[in-house]
C-alpha positions as CSV (number, residue, x, y, z in Angstrom):
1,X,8.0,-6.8,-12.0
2,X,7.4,-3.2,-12.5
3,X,4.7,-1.3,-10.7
4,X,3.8,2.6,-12.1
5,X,2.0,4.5,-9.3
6,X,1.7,9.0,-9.0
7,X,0.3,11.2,-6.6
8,X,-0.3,14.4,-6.0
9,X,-0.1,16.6,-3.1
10,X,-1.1,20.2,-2.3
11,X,2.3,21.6,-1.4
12,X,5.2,23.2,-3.5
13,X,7.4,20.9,-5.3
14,X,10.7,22.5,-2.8
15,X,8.9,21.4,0.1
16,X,8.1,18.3,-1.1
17,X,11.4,17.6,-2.0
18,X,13.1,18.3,1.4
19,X,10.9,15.5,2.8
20,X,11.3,12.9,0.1
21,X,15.0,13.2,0.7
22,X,15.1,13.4,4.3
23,X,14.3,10.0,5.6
24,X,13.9,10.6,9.2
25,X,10.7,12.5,8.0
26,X,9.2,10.4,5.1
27,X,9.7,7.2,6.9
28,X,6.8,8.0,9.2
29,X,4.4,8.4,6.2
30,X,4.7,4.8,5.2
31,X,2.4,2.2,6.1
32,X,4.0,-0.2,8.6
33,X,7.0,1.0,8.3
34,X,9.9,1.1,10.8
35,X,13.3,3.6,11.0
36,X,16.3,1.6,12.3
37,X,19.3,3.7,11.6
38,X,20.8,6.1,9.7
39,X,24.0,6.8,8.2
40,X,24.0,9.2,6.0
41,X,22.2,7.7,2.5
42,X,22.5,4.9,3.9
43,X,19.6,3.4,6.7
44,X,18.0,0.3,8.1
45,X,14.3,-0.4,8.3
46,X,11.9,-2.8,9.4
47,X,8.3,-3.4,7.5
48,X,5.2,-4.9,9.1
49,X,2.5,-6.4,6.9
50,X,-0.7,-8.7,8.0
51,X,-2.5,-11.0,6.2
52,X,-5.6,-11.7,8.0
53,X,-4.5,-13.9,11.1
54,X,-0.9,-14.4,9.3
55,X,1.9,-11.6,9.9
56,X,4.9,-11.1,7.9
57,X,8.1,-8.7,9.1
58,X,10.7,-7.8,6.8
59,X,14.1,-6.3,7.8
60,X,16.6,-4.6,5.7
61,X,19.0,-1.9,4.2
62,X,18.0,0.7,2.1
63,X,20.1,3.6,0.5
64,X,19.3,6.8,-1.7
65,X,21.3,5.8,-5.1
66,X,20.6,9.4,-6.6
67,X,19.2,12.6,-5.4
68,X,18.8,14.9,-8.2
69,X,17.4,18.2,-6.9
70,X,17.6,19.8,-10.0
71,X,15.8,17.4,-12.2
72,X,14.0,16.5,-9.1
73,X,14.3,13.1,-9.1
74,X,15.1,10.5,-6.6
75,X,16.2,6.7,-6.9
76,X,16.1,4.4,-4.1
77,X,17.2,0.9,-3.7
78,X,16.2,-1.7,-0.5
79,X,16.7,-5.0,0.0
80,X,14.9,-6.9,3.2
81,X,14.6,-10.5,4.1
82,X,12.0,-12.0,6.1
83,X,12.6,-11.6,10.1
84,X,11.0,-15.6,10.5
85,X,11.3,-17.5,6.7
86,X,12.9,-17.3,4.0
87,X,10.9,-15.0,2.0
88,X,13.0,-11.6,0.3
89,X,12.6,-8.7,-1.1
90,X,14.4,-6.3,-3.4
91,X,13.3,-3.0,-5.0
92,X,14.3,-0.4,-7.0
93,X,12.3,3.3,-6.5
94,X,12.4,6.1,-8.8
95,X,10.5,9.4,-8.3
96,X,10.1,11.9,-10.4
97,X,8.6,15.4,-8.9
98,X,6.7,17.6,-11.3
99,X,6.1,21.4,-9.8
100,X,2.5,22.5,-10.3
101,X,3.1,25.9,-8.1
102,X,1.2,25.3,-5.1
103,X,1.1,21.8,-6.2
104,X,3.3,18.6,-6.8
105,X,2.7,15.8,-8.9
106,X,4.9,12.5,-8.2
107,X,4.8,10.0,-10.6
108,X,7.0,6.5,-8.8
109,X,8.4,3.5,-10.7
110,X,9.1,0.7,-9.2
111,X,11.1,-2.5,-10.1
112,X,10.5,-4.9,-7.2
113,X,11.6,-8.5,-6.9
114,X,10.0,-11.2,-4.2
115,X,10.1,-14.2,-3.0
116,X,8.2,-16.4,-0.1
117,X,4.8,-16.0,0.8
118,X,4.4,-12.2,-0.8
119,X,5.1,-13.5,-4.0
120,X,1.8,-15.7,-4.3
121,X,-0.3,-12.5,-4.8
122,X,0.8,-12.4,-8.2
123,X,1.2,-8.7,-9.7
124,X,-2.2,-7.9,-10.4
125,X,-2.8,-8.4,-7.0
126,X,0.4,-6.3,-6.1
127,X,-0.1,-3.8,-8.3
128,X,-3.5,-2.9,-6.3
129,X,-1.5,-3.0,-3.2
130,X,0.9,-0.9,-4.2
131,X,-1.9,1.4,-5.4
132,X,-3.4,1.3,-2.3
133,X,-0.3,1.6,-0.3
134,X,0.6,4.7,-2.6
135,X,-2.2,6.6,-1.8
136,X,-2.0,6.4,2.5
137,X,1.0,7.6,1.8
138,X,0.7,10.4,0.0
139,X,-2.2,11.5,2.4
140,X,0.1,10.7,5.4
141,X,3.0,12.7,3.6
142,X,0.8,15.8,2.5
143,X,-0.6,15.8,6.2
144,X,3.1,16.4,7.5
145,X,3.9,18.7,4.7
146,X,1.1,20.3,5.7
147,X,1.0,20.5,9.2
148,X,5.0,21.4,8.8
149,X,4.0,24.3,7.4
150,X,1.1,25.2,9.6
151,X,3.7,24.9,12.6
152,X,6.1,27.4,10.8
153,X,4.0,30.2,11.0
154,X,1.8,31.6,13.9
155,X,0.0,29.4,16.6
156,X,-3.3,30.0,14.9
157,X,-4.7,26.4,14.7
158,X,-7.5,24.9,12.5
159,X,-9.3,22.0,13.1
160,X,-7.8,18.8,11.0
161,X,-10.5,17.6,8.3
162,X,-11.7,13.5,9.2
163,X,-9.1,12.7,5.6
164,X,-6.2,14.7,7.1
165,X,-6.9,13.1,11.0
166,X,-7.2,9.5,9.0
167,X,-3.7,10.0,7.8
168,X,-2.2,11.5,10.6
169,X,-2.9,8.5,12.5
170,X,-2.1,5.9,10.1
171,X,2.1,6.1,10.1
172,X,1.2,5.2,13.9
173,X,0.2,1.8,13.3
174,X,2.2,-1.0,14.4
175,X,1.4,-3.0,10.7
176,X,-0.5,-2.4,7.2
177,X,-3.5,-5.3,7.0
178,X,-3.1,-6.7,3.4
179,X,-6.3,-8.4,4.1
180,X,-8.2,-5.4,4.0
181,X,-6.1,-3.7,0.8
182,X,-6.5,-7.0,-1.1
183,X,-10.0,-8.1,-0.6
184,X,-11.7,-5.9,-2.6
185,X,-9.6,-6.1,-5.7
186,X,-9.5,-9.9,-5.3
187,X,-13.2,-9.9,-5.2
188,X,-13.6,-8.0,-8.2
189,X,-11.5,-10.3,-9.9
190,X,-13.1,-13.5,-8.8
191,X,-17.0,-12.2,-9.3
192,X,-16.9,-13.3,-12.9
193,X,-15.9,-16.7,-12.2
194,X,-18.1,-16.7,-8.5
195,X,-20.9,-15.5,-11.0
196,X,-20.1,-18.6,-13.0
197,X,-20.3,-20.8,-9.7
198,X,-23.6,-19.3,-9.1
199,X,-25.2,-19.9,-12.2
200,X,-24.0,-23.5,-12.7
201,X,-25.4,-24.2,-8.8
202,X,-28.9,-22.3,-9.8
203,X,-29.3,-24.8,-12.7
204,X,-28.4,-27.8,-10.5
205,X,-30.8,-26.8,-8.0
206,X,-33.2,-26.5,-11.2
207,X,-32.5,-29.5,-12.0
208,X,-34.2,-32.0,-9.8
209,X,-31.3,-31.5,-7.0
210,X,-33.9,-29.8,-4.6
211,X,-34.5,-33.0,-2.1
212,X,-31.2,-33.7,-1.6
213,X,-29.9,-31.9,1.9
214,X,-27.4,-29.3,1.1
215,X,-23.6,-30.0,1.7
216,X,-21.6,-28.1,4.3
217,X,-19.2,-27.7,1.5
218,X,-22.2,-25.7,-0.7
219,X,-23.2,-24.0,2.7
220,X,-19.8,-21.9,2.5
221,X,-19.2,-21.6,-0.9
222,X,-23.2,-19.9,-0.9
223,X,-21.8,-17.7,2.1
224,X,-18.8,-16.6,0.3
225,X,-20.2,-15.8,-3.0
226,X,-22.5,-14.0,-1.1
227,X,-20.1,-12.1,1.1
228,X,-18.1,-11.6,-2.2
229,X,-20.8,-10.0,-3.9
230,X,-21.7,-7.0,-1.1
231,X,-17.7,-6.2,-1.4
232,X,-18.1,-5.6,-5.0
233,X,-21.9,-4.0,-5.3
């Protein structure tokens, strides 16, 4: 499947590249993400993802398949298998860099191929993900462009806006919960059908089904369309 995701951050399009292409810097930014080794193009990684009480870790290789400063555009290519099943992944990233001035605009394309329990998400759900994922990055990657730069200069210090402290802190965790990236657009896309649920219960209940105790089984789907509904109000 391919997954189209861009970004902008408030830094030059040179600096930007010198990150992008240095891995032992841009690996940081990424959610969940692990550095292994590095030889050269060439490096190993590890990636941490959660689902709610379940917890997936991927391990593989990854190299830099073209660096194109002057065109400014980079293709990556990483494979990884899952560290316990039998779940894989392989993907294919291209970014293109567009210089704004003080500004650079990153448009990524991604070919990706999965198997195993990733793969049930389907790729609307994965395209949200990836959406999601996209954008702590770039906030993690602008904060360390950023603060690079800051750290270049004088010692004159300014305190770190709540945005730039949220993505500072965010390369620091041990995994990325998918739980919390895919609710929401999982709940948008069932509300329709959960609003379908709701109606057809409501004229049950209208019905002449009002003396008859309520099953456990009604109990929680009631709860969840409820709790389905606040995520997308």
């Amino acid at each position: 499947m391919e997954l189209n995701n861009e970004f902008r951050v408030a830094v030059p399009a040179a600096k930007t590249w010198d990150v992008l292409t240095d891995v032992e810097r841009v690996a940081p930014c990424l959610p969940g993400a692990t550095l292994l080794s590095v030889d050269g193009d060439d490096f190993t990684g590890a990636v941490k993802v959660k689902v709610g009480p379940i917890t997936v870790s991927y391990k593989g290789v990854a190299s830099y398949q073209e660096k194109d400063e002057t065109a400014r555009r980079i293709v990556l290519r990483a494979e990884g298998k899952e560290t316990r099943g039998s779940g894989t992944a392989a993907a294919t990233v291209t970014a293109q860099l567009k210089d704004e001035g003080d500004a650079t605009h990153v448009v990524i394309s991604t070919d990706l191929a999965i198997s195993g329990k990733a793969a049930q998400f389907g790729r609307g759900v994965l395209a949200d993900v990836s959406s999601n994922l996209i954008g702590q990055f770039a906030r993690s990657l602008e904060a360390e462009l950023l603060g690079s730069a800051s750290g270049a200069g004088t010692a004159t210090t300014t305190a770190p806006t709540a945005e730039a402290a949220v993505a500072a802190a965010q390369p620091g965790a041990d995994s990325v919960d998918l739980l919390k990236v895919v609710a929401l657009p999982v709940a948008k896309r069932a509300a329709p059908v959960l609003a379908g649920v709701a109606a057809g219960a409501a004229l049950g209940f209208l019905l002449g089904k009002r003396r008859k105790p309520a099953h456990p089984a009604a109990i929680k789907a009631d709860e969840l369309i409820a709790a389905l509904s606040r995520l997308v109000s």
